[in-house]
Gaussian input, Z-matrix of N, CA and C with variables (Angstrom, degrees):
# hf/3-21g

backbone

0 1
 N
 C     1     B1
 C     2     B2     1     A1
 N     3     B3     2     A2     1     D1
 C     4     B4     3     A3     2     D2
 C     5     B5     4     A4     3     D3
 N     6     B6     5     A5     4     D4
 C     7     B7     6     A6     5     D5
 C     8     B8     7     A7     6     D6
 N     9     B9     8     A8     7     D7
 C    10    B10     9     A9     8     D8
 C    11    B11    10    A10     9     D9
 N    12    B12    11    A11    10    D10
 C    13    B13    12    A12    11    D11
 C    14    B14    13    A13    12    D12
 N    15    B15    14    A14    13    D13
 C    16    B16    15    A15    14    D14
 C    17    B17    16    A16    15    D15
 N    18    B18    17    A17    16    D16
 C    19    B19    18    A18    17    D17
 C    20    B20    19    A19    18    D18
 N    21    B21    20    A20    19    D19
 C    22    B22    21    A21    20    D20
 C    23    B23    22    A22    21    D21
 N    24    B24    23    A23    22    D22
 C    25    B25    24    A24    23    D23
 C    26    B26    25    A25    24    D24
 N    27    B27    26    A26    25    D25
 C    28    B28    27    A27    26    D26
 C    29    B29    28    A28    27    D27
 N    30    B30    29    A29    28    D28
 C    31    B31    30    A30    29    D29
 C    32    B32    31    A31    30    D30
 N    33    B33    32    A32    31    D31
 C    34    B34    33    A33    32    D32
 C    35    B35    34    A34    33    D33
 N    36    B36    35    A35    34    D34
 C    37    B37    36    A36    35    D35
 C    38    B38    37    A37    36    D36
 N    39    B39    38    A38    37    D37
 C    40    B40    39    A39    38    D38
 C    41    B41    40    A40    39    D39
 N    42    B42    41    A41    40    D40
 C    43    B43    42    A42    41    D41
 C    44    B44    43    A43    42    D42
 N    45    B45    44    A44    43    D43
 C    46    B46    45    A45    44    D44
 C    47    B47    46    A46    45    D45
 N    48    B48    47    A47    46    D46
 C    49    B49    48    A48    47    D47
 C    50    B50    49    A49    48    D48
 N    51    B51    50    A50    49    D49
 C    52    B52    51    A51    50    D50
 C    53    B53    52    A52    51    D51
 N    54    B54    53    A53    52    D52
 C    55    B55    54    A54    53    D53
 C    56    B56    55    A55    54    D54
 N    57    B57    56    A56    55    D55
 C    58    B58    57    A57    56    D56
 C    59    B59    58    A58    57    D57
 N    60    B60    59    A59    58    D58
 C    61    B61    60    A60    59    D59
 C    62    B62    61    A61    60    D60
 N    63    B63    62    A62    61    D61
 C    64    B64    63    A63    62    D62
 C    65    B65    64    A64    63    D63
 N    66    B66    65    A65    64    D64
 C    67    B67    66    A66    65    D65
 C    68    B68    67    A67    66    D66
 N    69    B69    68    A68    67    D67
 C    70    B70    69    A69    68    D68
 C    71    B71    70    A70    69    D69
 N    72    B72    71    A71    70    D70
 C    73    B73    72    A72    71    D71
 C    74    B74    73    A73    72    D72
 N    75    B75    74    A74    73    D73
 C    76    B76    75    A75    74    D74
 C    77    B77    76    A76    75    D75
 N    78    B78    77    A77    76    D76
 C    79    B79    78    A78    77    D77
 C    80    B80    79    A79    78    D78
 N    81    B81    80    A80    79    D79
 C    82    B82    81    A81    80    D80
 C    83    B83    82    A82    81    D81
 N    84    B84    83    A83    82    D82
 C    85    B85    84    A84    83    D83
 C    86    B86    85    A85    84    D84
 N    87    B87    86    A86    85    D85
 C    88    B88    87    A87    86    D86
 C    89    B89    88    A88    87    D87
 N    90    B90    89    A89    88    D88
 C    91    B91    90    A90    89    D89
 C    92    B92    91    A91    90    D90
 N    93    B93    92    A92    91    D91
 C    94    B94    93    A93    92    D92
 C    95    B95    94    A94    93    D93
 N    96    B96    95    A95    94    D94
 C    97    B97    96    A96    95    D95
 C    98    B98    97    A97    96    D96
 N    99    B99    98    A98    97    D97
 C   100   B100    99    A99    98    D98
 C   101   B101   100   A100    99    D99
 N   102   B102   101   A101   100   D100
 C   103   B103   102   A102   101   D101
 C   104   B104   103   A103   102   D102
 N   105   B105   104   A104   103   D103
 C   106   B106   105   A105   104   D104
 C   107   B107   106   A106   105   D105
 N   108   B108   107   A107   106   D106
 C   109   B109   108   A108   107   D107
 C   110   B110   109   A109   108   D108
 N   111   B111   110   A110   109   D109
 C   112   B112   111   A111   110   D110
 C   113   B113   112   A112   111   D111
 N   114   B114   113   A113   112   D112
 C   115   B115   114   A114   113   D113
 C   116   B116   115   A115   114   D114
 N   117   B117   116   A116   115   D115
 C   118   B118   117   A117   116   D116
 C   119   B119   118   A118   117   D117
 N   120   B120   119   A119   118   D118
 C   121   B121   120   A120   119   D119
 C   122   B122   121   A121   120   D120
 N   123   B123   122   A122   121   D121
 C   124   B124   123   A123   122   D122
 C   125   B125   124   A124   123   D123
 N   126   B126   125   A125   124   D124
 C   127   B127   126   A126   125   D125
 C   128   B128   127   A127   126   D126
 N   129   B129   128   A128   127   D127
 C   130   B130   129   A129   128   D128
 C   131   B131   130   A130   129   D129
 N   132   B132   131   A131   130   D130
 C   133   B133   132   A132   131   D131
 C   134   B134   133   A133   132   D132
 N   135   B135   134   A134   133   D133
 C   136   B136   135   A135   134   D134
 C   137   B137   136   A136   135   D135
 N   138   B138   137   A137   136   D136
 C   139   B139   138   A138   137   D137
 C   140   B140   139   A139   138   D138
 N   141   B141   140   A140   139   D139
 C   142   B142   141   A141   140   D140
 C   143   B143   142   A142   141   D141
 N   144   B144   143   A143   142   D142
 C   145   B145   144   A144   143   D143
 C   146   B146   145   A145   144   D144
 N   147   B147   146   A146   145   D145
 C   148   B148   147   A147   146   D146
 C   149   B149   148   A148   147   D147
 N   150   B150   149   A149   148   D148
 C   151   B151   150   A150   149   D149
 C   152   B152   151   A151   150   D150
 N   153   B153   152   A152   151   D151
 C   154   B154   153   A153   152   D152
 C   155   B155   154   A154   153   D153
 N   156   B156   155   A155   154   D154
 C   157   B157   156   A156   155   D155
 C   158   B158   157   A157   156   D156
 N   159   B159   158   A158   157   D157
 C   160   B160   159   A159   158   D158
 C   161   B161   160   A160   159   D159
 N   162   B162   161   A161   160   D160
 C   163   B163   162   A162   161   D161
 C   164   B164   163   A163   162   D162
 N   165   B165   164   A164   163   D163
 C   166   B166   165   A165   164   D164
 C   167   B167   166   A166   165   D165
 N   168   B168   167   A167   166   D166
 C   169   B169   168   A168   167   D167
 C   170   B170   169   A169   168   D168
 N   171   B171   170   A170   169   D169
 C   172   B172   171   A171   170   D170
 C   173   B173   172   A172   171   D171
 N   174   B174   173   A173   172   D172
 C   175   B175   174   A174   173   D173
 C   176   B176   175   A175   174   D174
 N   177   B177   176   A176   175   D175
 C   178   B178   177   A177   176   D176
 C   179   B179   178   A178   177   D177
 N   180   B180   179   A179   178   D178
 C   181   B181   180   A180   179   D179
 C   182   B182   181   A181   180   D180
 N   183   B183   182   A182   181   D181
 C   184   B184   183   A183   182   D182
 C   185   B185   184   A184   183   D183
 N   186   B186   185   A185   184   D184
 C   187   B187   186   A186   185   D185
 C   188   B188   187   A187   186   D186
 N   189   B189   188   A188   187   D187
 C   190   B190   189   A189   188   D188
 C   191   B191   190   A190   189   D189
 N   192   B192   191   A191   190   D190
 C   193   B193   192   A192   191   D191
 C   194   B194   193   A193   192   D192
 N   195   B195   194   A194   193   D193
 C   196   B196   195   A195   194   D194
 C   197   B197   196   A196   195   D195
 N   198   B198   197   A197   196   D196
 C   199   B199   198   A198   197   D197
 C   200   B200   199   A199   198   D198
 N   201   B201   200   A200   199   D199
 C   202   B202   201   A201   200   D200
 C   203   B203   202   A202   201   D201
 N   204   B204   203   A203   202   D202
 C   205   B205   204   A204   203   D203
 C   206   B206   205   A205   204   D204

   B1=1.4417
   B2=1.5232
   B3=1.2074
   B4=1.2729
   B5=1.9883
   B6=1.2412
   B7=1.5863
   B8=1.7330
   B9=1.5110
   B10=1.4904
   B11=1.5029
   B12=1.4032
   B13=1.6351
   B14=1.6907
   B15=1.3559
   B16=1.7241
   B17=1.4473
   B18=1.5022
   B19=1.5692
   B20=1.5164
   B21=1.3069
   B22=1.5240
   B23=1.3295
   B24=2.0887
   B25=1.4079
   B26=1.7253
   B27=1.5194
   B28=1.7088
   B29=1.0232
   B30=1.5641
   B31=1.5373
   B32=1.4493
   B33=1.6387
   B34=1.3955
   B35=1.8596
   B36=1.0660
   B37=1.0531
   B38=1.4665
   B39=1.3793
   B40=1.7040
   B41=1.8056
   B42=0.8598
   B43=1.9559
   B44=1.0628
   B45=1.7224
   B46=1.6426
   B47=1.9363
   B48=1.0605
   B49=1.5297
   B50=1.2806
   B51=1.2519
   B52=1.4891
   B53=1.6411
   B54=1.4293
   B55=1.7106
   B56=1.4450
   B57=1.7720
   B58=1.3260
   B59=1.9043
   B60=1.4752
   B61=1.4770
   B62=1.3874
   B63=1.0917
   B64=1.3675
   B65=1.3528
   B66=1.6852
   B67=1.7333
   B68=1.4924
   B69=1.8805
   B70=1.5890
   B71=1.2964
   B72=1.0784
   B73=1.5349
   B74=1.8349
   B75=1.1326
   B76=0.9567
   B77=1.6667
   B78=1.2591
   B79=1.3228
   B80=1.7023
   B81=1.5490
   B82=1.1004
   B83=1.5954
   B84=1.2687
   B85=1.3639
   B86=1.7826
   B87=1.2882
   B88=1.3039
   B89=1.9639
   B90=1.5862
   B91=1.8492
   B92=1.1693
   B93=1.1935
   B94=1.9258
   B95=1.8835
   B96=1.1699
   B97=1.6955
   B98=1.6473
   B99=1.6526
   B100=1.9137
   B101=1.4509
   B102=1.2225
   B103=1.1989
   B104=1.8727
   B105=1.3493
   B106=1.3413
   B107=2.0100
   B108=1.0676
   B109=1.6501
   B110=1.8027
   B111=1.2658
   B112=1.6931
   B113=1.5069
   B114=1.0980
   B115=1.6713
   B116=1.9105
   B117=1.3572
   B118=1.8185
   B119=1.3713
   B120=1.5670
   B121=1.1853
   B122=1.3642
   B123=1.2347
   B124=1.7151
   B125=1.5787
   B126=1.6240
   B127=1.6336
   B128=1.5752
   B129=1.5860
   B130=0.8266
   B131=1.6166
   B132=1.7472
   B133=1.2497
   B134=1.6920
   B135=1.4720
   B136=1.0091
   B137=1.2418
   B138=1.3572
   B139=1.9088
   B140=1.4961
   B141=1.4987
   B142=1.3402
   B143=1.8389
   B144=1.3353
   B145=1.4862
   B146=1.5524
   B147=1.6066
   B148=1.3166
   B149=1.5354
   B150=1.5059
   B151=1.5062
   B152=1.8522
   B153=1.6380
   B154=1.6170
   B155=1.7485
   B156=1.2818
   B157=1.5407
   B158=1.4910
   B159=1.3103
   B160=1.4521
   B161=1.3136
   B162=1.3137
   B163=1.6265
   B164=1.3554
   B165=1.5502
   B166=1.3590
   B167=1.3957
   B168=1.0656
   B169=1.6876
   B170=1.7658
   B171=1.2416
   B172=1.7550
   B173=1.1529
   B174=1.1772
   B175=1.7923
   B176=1.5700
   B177=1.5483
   B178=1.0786
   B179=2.0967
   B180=2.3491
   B181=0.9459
   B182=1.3813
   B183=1.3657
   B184=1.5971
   B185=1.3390
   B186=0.9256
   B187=1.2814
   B188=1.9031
   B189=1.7822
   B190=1.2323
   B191=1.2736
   B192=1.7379
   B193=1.6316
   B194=1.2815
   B195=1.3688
   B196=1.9594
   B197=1.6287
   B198=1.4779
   B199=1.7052
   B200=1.6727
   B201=0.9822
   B202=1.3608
   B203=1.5119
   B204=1.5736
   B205=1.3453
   B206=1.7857
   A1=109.04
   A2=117.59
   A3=120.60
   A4=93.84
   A5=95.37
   A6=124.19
   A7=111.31
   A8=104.40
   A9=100.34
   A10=100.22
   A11=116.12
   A12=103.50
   A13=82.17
   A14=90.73
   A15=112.06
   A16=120.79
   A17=102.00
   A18=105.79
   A19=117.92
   A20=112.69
   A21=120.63
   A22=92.86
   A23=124.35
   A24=103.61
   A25=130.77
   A26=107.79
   A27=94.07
   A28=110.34
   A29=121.53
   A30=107.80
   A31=125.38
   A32=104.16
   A33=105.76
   A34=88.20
   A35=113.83
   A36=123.85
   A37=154.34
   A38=86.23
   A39=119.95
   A40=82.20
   A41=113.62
   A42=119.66
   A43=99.83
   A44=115.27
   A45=107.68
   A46=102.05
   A47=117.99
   A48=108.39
   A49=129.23
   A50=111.65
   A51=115.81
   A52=120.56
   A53=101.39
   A54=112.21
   A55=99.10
   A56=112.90
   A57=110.74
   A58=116.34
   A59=112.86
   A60=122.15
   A61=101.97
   A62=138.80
   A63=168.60
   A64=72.82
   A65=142.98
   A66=119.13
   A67=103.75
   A68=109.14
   A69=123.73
   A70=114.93
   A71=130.80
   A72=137.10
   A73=110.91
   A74=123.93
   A75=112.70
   A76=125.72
   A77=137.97
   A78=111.12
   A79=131.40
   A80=112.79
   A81=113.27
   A82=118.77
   A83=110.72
   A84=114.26
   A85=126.56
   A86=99.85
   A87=109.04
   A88=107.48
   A89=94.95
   A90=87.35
   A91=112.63
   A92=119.83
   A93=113.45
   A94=91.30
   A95=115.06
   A96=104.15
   A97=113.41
   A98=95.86
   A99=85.75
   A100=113.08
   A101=119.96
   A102=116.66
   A103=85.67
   A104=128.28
   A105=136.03
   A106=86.11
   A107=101.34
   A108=108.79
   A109=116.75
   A110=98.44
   A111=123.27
   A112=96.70
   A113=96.31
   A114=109.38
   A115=102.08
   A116=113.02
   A117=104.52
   A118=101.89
   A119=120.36
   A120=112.39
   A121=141.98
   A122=109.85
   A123=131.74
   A124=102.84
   A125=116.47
   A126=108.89
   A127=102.60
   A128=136.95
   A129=115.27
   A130=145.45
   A131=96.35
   A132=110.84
   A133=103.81
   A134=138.35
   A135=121.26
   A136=90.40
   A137=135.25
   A138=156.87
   A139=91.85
   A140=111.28
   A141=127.66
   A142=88.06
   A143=118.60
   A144=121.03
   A145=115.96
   A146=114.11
   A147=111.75
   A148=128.14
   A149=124.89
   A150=139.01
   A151=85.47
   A152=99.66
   A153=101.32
   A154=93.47
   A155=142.66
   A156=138.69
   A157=103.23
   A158=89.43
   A159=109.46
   A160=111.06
   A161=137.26
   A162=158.04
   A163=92.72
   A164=122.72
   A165=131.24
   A166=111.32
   A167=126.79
   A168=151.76
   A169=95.93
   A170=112.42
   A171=113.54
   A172=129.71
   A173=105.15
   A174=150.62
   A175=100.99
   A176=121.81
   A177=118.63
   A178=111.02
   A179=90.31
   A180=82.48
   A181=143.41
   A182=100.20
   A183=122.33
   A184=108.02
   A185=143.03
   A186=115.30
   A187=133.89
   A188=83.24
   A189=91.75
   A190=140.55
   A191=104.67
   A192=121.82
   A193=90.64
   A194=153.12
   A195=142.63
   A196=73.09
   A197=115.98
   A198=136.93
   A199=90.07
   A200=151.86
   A201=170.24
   A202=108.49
   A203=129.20
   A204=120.64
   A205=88.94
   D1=130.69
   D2=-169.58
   D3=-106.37
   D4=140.78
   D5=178.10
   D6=-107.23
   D7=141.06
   D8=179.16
   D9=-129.42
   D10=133.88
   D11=-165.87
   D12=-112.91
   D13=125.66
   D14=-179.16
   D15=-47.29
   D16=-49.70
   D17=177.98
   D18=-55.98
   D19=-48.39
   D20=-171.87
   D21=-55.46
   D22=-71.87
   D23=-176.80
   D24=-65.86
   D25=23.83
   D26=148.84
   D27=-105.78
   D28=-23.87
   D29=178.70
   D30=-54.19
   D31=-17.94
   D32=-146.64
   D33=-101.14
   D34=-21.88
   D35=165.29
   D36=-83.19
   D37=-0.18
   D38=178.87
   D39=-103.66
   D40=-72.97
   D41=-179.66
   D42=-18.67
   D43=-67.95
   D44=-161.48
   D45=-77.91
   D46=-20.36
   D47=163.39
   D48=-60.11
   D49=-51.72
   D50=178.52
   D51=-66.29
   D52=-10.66
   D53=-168.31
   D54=-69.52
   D55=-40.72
   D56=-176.59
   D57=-48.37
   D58=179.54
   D59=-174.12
   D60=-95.81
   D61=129.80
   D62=-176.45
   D63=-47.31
   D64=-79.41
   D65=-126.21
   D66=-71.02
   D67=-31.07
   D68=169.48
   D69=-38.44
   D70=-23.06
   D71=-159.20
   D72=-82.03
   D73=139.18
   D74=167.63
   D75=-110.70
   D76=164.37
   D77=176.89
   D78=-61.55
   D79=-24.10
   D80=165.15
   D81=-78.26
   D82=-20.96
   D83=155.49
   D84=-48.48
   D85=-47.76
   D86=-176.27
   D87=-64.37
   D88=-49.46
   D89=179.04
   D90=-66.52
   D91=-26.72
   D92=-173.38
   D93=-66.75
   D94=-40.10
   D95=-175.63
   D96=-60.20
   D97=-34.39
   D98=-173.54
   D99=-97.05
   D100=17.45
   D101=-173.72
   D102=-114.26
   D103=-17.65
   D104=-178.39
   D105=-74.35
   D106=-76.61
   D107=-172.50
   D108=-34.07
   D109=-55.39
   D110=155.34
   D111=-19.48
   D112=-93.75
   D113=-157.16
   D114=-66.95
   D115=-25.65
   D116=156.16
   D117=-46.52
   D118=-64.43
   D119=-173.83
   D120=-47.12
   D121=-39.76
   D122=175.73
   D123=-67.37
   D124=-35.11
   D125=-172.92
   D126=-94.16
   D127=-7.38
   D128=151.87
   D129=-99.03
   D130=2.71
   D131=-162.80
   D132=-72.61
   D133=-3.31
   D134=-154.07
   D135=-135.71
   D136=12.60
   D137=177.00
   D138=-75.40
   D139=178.12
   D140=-175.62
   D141=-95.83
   D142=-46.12
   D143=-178.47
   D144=-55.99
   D145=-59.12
   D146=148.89
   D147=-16.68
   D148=-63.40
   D149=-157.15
   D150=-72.08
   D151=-51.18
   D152=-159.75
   D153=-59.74
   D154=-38.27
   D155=-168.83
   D156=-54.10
   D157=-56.29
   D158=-172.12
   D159=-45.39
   D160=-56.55
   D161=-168.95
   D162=-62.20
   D163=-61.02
   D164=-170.49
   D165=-56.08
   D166=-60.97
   D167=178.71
   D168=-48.51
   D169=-32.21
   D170=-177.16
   D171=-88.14
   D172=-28.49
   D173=174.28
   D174=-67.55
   D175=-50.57
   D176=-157.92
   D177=-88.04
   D178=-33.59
   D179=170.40
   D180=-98.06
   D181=23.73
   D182=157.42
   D183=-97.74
   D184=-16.07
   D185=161.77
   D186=-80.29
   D187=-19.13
   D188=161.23
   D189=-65.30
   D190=-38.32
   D191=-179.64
   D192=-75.81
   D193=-13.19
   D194=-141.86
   D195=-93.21
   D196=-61.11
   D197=-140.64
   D198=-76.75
   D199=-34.95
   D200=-171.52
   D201=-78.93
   D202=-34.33
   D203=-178.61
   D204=-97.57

């Protein structure tokens, strides 16, 4: 039985979207991508990988504001 883990095929699918050239793009092109990214987001936000981005991304932007005052 073959398994498809959802997140990977949006990642992999936001990848091959974004690879295209910006002028190719159309505007409905562009929402089908962030509403694709969107819902990457929602299926990974509640993962152990998700939590770990999250931590990292918090980590980084405190260290930024520490270095900044």
């Amino acid at each position: 039985m073959l398994t498809i883990n959802v997140a990977l095929l949006l990642m992999v699918i936001v990848v091959l979207r974004l690879r295209r050239r910006t002028q190719a793009r159309s505007r409905s092109d562009e929402k089908m991508t962030v509403l694709i990214v969107l819902a990457l987001g929602i299926v990974l936000a509640p993962t152990d990988v998700g939590q770990g981005i999250a931590n990292f991304l918090g980590q980084l932007v405190g260290s930024v504001s520490q270095a900044s005052q």
